[in-house]
N, C-alpha and C positions, 0 to 999 in steps of 0.2 A: 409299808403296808398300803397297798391299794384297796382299798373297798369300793369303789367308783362301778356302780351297775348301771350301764347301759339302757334307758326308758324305751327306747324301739326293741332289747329283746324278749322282754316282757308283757311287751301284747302279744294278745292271741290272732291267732290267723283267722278275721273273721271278714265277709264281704260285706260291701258298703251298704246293699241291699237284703231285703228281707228276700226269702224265697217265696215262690211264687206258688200260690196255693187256692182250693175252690174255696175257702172260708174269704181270702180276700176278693172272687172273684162277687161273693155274694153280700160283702160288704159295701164292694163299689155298687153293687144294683141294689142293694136298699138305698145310699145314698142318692144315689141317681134317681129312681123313683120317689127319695122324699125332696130331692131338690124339684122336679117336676109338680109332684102335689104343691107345696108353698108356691109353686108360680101358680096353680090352678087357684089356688084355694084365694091369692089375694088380689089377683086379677078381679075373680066374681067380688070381692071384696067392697072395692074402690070402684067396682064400674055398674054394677047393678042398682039401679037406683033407688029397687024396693028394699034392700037391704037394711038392718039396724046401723049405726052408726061404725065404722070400723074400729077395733079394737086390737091394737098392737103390743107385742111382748115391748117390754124395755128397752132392750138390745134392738128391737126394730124401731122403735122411737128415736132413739138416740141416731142411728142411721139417715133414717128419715130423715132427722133435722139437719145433721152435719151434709145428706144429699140437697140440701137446699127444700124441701118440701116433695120431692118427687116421689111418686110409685115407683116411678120406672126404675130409679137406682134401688130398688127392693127388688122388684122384682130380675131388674140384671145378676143380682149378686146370687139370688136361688139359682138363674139359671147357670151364674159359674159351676156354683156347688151341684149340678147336675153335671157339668159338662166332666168337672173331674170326677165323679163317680161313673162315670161312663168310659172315661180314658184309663180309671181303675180297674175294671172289668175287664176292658179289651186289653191292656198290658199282662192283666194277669191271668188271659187266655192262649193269647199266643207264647208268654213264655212255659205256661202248662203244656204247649202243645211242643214247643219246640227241646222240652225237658226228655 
């Protein structure tokens, strides 16, 4: 008696990738635009002089610190999180078009 099943023939044939769709194309441009705002918004932050003291989430604290003290590593990291929402958008424009 062999009972021995094979693990490869019970997966489903499915691709590695999600399809490509306008909900993800409007999820990269909200991210995109909210990485953009966070670079506005803590640029004015840190640099306007009349400003209240700046007031960071946690998660940006904790950043901040392990960045050595810098803005600049704040605001880099928003402008990654823009850059992939942007590369999200246009990936899943051309593959809408090319569908």
């Amino acid at each position: 008696m062999n009972n021995y099943q094979d693990p490869e023939q019970e997966k489903p044939d499915t691709p590695a990738e999600d399809d490509p769709s306008w909900g993800g194309v409007i999820a990269g441009l909200m991210l995109a635009t909210a990485g953009i705002a966070l670079i506005y918004n803590r640029y004015q932050q840190f640099h306007d002089p009349g400003n209240d003291p700046v007031s960071l989430t946690r998660i940006e604290i904790f950043i901040y610190k392990v960045g050595g003290g810098s803005e600049w590593i704040l605001l880099g990291l928003y402008a990654l999180i823009a850059l992939v929402g942007l590369y999200l958008t246009i990936s899943n424009i051309i593959r809408l078009r090319m569908k």
